[in-house]
N, C-alpha and C positions, 0 to 999 in steps of 0.2 A: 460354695465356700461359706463356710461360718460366719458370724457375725467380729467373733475373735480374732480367727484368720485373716478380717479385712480389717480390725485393728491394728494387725502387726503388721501388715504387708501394706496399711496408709500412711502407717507409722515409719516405717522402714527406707519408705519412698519416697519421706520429708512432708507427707500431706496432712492437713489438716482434720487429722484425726474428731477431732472433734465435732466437726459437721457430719458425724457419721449416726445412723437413724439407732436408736436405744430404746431402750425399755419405754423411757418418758415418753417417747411416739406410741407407744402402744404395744403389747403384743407378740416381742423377738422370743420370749419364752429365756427358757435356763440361762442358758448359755449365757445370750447376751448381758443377761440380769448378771451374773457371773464376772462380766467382762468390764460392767458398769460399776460394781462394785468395788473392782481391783485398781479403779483408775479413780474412784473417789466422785462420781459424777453424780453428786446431790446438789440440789438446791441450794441457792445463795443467793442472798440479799442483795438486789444494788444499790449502791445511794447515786440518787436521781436529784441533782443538783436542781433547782430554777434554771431554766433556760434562759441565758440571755436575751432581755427583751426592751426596746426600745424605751428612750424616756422621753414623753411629750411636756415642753411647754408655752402655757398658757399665758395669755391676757387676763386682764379682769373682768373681762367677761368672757371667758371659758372658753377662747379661740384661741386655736395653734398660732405658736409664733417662729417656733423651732422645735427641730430633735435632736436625741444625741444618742447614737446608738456603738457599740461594739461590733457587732450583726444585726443587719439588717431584718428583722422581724417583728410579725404581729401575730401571736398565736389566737386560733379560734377551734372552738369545736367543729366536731364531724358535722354536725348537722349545716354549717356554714361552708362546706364545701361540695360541690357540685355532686351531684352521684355519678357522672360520666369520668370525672375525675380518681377517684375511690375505683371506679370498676378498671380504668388505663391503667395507672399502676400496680394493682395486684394484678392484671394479666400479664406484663411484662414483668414484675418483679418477685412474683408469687402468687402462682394462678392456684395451688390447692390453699393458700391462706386459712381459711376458712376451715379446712378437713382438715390439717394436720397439726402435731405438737409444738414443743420448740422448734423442732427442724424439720425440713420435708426430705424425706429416706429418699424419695425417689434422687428430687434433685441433688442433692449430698453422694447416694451413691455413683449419682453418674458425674459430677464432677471428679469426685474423688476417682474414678475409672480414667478421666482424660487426665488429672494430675500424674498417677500414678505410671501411664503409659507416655507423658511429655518432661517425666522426670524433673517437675516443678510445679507449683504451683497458679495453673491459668484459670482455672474455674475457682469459684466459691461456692455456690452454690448454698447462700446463705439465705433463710427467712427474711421475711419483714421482723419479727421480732428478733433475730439474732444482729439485722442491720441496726435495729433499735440502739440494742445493747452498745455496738461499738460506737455510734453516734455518740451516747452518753458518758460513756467512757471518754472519747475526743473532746468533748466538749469540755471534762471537767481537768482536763489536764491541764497544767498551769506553764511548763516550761516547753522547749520545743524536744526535749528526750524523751518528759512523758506523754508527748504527743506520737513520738517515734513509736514509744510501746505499745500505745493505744490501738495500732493499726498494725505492729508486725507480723507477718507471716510464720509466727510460730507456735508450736504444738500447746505448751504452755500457754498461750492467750487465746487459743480456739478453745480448749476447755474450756478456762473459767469464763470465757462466751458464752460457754453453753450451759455452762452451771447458772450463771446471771438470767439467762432466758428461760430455764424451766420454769424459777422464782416469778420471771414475768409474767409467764402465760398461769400463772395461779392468783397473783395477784391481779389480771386483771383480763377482760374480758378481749375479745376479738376486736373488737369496735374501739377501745378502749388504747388498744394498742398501735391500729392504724392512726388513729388521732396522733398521739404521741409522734409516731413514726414522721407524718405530715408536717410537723409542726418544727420537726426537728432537724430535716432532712438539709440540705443544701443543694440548690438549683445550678447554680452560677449566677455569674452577673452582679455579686456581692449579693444577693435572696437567699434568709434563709425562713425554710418553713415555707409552706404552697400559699399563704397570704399575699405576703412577702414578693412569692416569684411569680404568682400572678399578676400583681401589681406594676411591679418590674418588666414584664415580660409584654405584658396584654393592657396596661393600664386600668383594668377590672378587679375586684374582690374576685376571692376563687367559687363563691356561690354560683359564678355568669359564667361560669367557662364552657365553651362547647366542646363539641368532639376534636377539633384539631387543635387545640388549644393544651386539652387536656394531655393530646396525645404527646403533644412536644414536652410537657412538663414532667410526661411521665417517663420519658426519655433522654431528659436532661438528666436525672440521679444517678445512672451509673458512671458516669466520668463526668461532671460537672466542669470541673475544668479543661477538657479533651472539648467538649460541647458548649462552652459558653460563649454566648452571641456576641456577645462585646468585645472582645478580644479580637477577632476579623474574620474576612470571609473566608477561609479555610474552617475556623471554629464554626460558623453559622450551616456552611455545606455537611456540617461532621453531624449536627443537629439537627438536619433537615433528613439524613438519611437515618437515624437515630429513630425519628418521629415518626418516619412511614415503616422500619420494623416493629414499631408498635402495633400500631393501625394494623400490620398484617397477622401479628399475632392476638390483637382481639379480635379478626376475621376468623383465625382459626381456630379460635376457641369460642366460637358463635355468639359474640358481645354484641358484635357491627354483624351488618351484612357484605359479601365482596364489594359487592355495589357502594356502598358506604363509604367502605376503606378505600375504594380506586378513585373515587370524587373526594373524599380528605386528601390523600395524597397528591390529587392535582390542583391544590391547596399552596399558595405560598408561606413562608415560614411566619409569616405577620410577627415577627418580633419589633415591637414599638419603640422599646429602648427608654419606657420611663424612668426620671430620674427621679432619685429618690436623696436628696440633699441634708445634709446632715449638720451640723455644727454653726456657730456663730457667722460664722463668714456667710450664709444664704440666710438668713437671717431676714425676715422683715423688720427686725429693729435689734444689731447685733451689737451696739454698746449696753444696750439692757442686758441681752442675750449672756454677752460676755460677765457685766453684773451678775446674774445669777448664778451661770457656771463657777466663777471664782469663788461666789459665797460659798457654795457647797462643796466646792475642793480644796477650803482653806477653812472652812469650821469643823471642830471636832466633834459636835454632834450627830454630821453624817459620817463618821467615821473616824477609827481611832487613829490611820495612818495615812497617807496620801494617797497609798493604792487602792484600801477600800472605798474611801469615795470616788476615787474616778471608777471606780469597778460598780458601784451605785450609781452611779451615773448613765452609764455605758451600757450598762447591763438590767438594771434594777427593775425597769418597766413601771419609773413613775409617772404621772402624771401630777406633774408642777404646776397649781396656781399663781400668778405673781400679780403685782401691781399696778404695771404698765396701763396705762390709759391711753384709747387709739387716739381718741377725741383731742387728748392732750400732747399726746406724743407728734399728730399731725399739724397741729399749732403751731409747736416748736420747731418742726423741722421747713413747714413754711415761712417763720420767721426768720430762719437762718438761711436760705434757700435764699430769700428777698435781700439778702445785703452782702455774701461772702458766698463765692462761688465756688464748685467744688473743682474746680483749676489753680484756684488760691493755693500759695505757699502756705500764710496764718490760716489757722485755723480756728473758726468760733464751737464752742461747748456750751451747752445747756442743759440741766438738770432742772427738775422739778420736783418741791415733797410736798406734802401734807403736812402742815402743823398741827402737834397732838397727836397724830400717830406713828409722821417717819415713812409713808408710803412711799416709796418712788412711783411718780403718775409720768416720769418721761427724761429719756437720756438722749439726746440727738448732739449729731456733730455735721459739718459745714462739708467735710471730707469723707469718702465712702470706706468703707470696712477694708479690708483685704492688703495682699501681699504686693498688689500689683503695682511699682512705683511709675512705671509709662502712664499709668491712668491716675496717678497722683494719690492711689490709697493711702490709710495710713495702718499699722500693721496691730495695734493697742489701744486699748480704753483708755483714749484722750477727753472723756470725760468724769471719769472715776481715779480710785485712788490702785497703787501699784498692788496692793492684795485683795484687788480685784479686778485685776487685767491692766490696769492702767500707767503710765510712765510717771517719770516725775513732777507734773505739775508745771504751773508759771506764777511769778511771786502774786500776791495778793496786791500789790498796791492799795488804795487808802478803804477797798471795803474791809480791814482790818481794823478801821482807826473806831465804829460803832463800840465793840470790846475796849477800849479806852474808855468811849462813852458813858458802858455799861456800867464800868468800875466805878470810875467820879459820883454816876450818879446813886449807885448804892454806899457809896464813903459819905454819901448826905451833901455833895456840891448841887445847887437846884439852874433852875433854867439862866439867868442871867448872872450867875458867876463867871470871872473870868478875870483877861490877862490883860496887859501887851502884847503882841504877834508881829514883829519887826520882821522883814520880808527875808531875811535870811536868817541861820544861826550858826553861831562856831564856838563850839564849849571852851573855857577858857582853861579849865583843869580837869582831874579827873573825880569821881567817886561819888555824884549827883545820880547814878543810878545802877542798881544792885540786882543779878540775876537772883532766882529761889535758890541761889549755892551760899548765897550772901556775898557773893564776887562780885568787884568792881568792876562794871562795863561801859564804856563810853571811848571815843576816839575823838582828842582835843584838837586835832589835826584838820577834821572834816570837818564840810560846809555844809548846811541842811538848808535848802531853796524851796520858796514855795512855789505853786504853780504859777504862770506868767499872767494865767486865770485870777489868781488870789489876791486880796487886798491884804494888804498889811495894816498895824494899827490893835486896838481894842475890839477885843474878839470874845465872845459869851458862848458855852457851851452850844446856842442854837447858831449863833452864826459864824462860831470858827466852823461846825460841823457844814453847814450848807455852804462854804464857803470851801471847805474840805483843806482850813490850811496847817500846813504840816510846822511850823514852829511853834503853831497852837496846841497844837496836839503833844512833841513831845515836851512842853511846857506842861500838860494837864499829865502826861503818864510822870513824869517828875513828882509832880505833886501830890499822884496818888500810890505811885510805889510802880517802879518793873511789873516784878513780883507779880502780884496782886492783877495786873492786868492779863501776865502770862496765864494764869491760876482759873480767872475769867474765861479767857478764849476756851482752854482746854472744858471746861464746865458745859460749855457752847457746842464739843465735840469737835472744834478745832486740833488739827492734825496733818502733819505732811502729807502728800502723796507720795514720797518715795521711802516712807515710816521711818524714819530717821526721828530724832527729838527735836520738840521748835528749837528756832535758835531765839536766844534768849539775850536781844542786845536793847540796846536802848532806843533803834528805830525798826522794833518790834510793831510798834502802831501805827508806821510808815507800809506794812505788810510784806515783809522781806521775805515771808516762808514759801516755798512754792509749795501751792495746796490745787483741787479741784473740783470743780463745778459743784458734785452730789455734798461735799462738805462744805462750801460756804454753803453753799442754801440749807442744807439743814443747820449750821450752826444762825441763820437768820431764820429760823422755824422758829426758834426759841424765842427770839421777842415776838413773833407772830402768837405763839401758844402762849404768851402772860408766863411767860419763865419757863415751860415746862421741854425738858430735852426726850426727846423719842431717838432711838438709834436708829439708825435709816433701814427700812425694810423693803426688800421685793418679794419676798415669797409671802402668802400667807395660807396655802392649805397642798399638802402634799398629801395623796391615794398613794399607795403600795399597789402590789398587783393583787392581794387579795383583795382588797379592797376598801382596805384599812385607812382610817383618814385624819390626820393629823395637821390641827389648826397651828398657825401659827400668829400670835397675836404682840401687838407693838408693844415695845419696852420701853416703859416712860419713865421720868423721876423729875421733881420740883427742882429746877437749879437755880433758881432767881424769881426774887418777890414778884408779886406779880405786878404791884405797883410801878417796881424799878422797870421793869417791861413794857408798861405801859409808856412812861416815862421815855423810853427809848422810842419806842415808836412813834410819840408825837415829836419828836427832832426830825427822823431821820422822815415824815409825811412832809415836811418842809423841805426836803430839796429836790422835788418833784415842782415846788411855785415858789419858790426863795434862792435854790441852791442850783448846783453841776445839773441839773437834768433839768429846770427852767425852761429851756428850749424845746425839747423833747417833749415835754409835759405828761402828764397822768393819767389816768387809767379810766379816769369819770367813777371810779369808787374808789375808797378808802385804800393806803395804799404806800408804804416806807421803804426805802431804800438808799445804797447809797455807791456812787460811782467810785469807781478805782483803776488810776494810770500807775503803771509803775516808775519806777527811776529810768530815764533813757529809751522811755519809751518801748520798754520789751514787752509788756503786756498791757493786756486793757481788760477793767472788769464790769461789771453793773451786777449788783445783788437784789434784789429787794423784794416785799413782802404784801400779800393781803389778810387777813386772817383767815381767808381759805385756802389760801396757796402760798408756795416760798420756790423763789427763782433763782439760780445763779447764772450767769452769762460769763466766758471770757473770751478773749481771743490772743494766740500769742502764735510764735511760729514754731512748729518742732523740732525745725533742724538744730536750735539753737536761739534761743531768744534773745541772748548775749550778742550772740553775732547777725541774727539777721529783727533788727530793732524793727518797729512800726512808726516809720520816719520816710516818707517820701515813696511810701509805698501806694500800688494799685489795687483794691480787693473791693471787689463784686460790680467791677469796672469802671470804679470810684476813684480818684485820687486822692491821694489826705496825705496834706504834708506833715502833718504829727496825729497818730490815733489817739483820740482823748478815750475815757471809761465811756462819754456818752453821746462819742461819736457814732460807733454801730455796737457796741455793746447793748447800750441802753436801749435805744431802738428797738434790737432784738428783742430785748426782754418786753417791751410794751406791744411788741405787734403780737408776739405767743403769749402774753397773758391775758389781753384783750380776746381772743379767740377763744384760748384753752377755759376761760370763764364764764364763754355766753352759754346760759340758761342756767348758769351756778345763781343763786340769791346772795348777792351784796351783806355781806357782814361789812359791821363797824368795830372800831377800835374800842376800845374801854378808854376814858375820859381821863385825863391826867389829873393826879391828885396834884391841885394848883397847891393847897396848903402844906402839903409835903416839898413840891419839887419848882415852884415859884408862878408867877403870872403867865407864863409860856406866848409872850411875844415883843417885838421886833422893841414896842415902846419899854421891856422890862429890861433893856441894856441900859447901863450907864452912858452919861456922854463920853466921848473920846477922850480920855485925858490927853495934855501936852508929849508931845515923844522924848521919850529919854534917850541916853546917852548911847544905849545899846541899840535903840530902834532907829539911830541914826549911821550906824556905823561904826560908832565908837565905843570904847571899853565901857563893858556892862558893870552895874550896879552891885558888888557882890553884897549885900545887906539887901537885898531885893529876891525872893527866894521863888521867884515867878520867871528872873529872867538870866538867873546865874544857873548854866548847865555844866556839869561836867562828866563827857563822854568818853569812856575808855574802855576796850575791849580785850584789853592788853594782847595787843596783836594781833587776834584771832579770828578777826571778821575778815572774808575774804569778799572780792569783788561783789558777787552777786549775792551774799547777802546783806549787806551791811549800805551802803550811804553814797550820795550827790547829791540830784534835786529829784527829791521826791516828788512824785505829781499827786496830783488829787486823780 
């Protein structure tokens, strides 16, 4: 029979004409040449996508922390794979490999013989390089039709298989192509690529693999899913009898000796079953984890639409340097470990930056990663903001009121300026304070209480602050403008966590917004760095796979004198031995901060700062901070009948800075410019004056523009974010 003849009659008989041996093999003379002509079978280009390939990341010092893969894979050259390996598979899959062209005539003819006589298609009787081909094809398909196509049994896609695989075997060498083939193939088990499913399989690189190793591997590619171990013991039994027709068939083709093959085959299946863990949830540290993921699937840098970077992601086979500090991150998470247990309802958050450059050196939380609610996970970056995994946040309470600070003290108020602070307030009218709309905000209705902590009386920039009392404050944001304070924060990098716009009321400095961990500390980076804002970074060096390497370097910009900065920092160094954390005490180095409770006790915060380091701490509950308060509650086997900022807040934050700092060299503050910002102590208050009318309870002074407020928010302040008794 002709070479024509067995065209039309493989053709005729639904077969896959195209696996049939041509000219490109060598040799058929006229005819065939004739047959290959009329059918168009030249050469064609394929485009050979990157294969999807793992993306590794990194610590700051260049240890895996996670992966995040689409497919499971590590491609490596031939030379990285065993040669027992390489000889298994092309004996079971293509023992003339090596002798022949695109296609092997023999096998091709005699499948195409059993197609032909079983009136469908049961054989292939495809190369390695024509397997190539469809792989690549499979792989670059985007939807599940053109997945369909990629592999249907039809005349039409067995050509241009074959057209695709001449081009192959010219472009590229024997060796070349196996590689390829390897790298690309699919095991089971989710492996793809012999890295991959050696690893999976045998827990080894595939350079270790021995004979019965190789031989199962190499018997896994024809039905991968028929044969994958994981799935059960029926799939494991289907691979074990898979592995010994290999074994037999590199006996018959004198690879192995019998002897060989009858002792491999009485070989158990040694499938180990390594897992190979992917994603934030396995995570040695997956609030970070989750950090970086987000950055890169929410910035347009790595891509211009949401798919391309998760498909960068998933796919791309980067290697992510990031920020994270073990040193630091294990500080942290032993200092939350020591007070709030991970059985706790509240939950405490910890961030950590660098001031000056925005580094994240550590994200831990008190509760473990995951979906699991029996085991009390929690399911989101409860440390971070919502555009980068995170929820909404817990109000700030008074580590907001610093940003007041900042303001007075850049409007030219110096250390011993000051007020009245009568232990309650109630606006008497409205229009005493103006959001940036130049809208009148305040509520004449509500009662602003200081903490039960707080003195009442004549209050000075340093001691209403150490003192953290809230009539004093919105007495000073009065004085210096909403506005102005708002305008501040945001400078700071202040920002919701559930991106929403601050609200903009008049106990704004009370810390009404709910925000998270990574953004208060960096917005307290900023008096740390002498005014200078860095945007918060985790990455700083992404490899491609070629090997291309792209720095990523901190974004900084002056937002505040430095002096004014200075000036903040020697207040807020006072309530560490003057003020709310007094008890608690300091760090034995230089060292600013400042506690914050919220209204009703829904959250608790501690912020504060060294000039090598910037911390936020909070702790609030998830289910709902509104409804489940920090009032009579148990956490980390404690009772506390109200959680103050520096009842375990604080704490936290001194036990992980104390740690995350040993062997760091102690910087100091820059020296307050006394002749700018006043004598900076306790003796540069005025005496008490007599208490007025207002500090007693009675109708305030309106010719007094320190103690006449008027709050109005014309209606718009709802429950949680607006007013009661603010705590410190």
């Amino acid at each position: 029979m002709s070479v024509v003849r067995l065209v039309v009659a493989g053709a005729a008989a639904g077969v896959l004409t195209a696996a049939i041996a041509l000219p490109a093999v060598g040799g058929a003379g006229v005819t065939a040449k004739t047959a290959m002509e009329e059918i168009n079978l030249k050469p064609e280009d394929l485009d050979e996508p990157p294969l999807p390939e793992r993306t590794i990341l990194q610590d700051a010092n260049g240890k895996q922390i996670a992966q995040f893969f689409f497919e499971n894979r590590q491609s490596v050259t031939l030379d990285k794979v065993a040669p027992i390996m390489q000889t298994a598979l092309i004996s079971i899959e293509d023992f003339r490999f090596y002798q022949h062209g695109p296609i092997d005539v023999e096998g091709t003819v005699r499948a195409m013989a059993k197609n032909f006589t079983s009136g469908g298609v049961t054989q292939g009787g495809s190369s390695i390089t024509q397997q190539y081909v469809k792989q690549v094809l499979l792989n670059a398909a985007e939807t599940p039709e053109e997945q369909a196509a990629a592999i249907a049994p039809t005349l039409s896609r067995k050509l241009n298989e074959l057209r695709y695989a001449m081009a192959i075997e010219k472009k590229y060498s024997k060796n070349q192509i196996l590689e390829k083939y390897l790298n690309i193939a699919y095991f089971g088990a989710g492996a793809h690529g012999i890295q991959a499913a050696s690893k999976r399989f045998f827990g080894k690189p595939a350079s270790e693999l021995n004979l019965v190793e190789a031989a199962t591997l190499a018997g896994a590619v024809q039905n991968p899913n028929r044969t994958d171990p994981n799935v059960s013991k029926k799939s494991r039994d289907a691979l074990l009898t898979r592995r010994n027709v290999v074994l037999d068939r590199m006996a018959q083709l004198g690879k192995i000796t019998p002897q060989q093959a009858t002792e491999a085959k009485a070989k158990k299946l040694g499938f180990k079953d390594t897992k190979v863990p992917g994603g934030c949830e396995v995570s040695k540290y997956p609030y970070f984890c989750l950090y970086v993921q987000n950055e890169i699937l929410s910035n347009e840098e790595f891509g211009k639409t949401s798919q391309e970077r998760l498909k960068l992601l998933q796919r791309g086979g980067l290697t992510i340097k990031t920020t994270i500090d073990p040193k630091m991150q294990e500080a942290s998470e032993k200092a939350i470990k020591k007070y709030v247990s991970t059985k706790d309802k509240p939950v405490a958050s910890q961030a950590m930056i660098v001031p000056g450059t925005g580094e994240i050196k550590a994200m831990a939380a008190s509760r473990d990663f995951g979906s699991n609610k029996k085991k009390n996970e929690i399911s989101y970056n409860v440390v971070a903001d919502g555009r980068h995994g995170g929820g909404g946040g817990f109000q700030q309470g008074s580590t907001a009121k610093p940003y007041t600070l900042a303001t007075a003290l850049e409007e030219g108020l110096k250390y011993n300026d000051g007020f009245p602070s009568p232990a309650t307030y109630q606006a008497p009218g409205y229009g005493s304070f103006k959001n940036c709309k130049n809208e009148r905000v305040g509520d004449p209705s509500h009662t602003v209480s200081n903490s039960s902590e707080s003195s009442e009386g004549f209050k000075t920039l340093q001691t209403g602050t150490w003192g953290s009392v809230n009539t004093f404050f919105l007495k000073l944001e009065e004085r210096v403008g909403l506005c102005k304070v708002v305008k501040m924060a945001k400078r700071l990098g202040l920002k919701r966590a559930d991106g929403a716009k601050l609200g903009e009321y008049e106990t704004f400095t009370l810390g009404i917004n709910e925000v998270d961990p990574v953004t208060v500390a960096n917005s307290y980076a900023v008096f740390a760095s002498r005014g200078k804002y860095c945007k918060p970074l985790a990455i700083t060096e992404i490899t491609a796979r070629d090997g291309k390497t792209t720095q990523y370097k901190p974004k900084c910009s002056q937002v505040m004198e430095e002096e004014v900065a200075d000036a903040v920092s020697g207040i807020l160094s006072g309530v560490f031995t003057k003020g709310t954390m007094r008890e608690v005490g300091g760090i034995g180095r230089d060292a600013a901060g400042k506690t914050g409770t919220t209204d009703g006790y829904t959250a608790a915060w501690f912020a504060g700062y060294t000039p090598n380091l910037s911390s936020a701490v909070s702790l609030g509950d998830p289910r709902g901070a509104f409804d489940h308060r920090l009032m009579g509650v148990t956490i980390g086997g404690r009772y506390y009948p109200y959680v103050y900022g520096a009842s375990i807040s604080g704490p936290i934050w001194k036990a992980s800075m104390l740690q995350a700092l040993k062997g760091v060299e102690a910087a100091s503050f820059t020296p307050v410019d006394s002749s700018r910002f006043g004598g900076c102590g306790d003796n540069c208050a005025p005496k008490k004056p007599e208490k007025k009318k207002d500090d007693q309870g009675g109708p305030p002074d309106p010719n007094d523009p320190f103690t006449t407020f008027n709050m109005n928010d014309n209606g718009n302040q709802r429950q949680d974010r607006g007013h009661g008794r603010w705590r410190r």
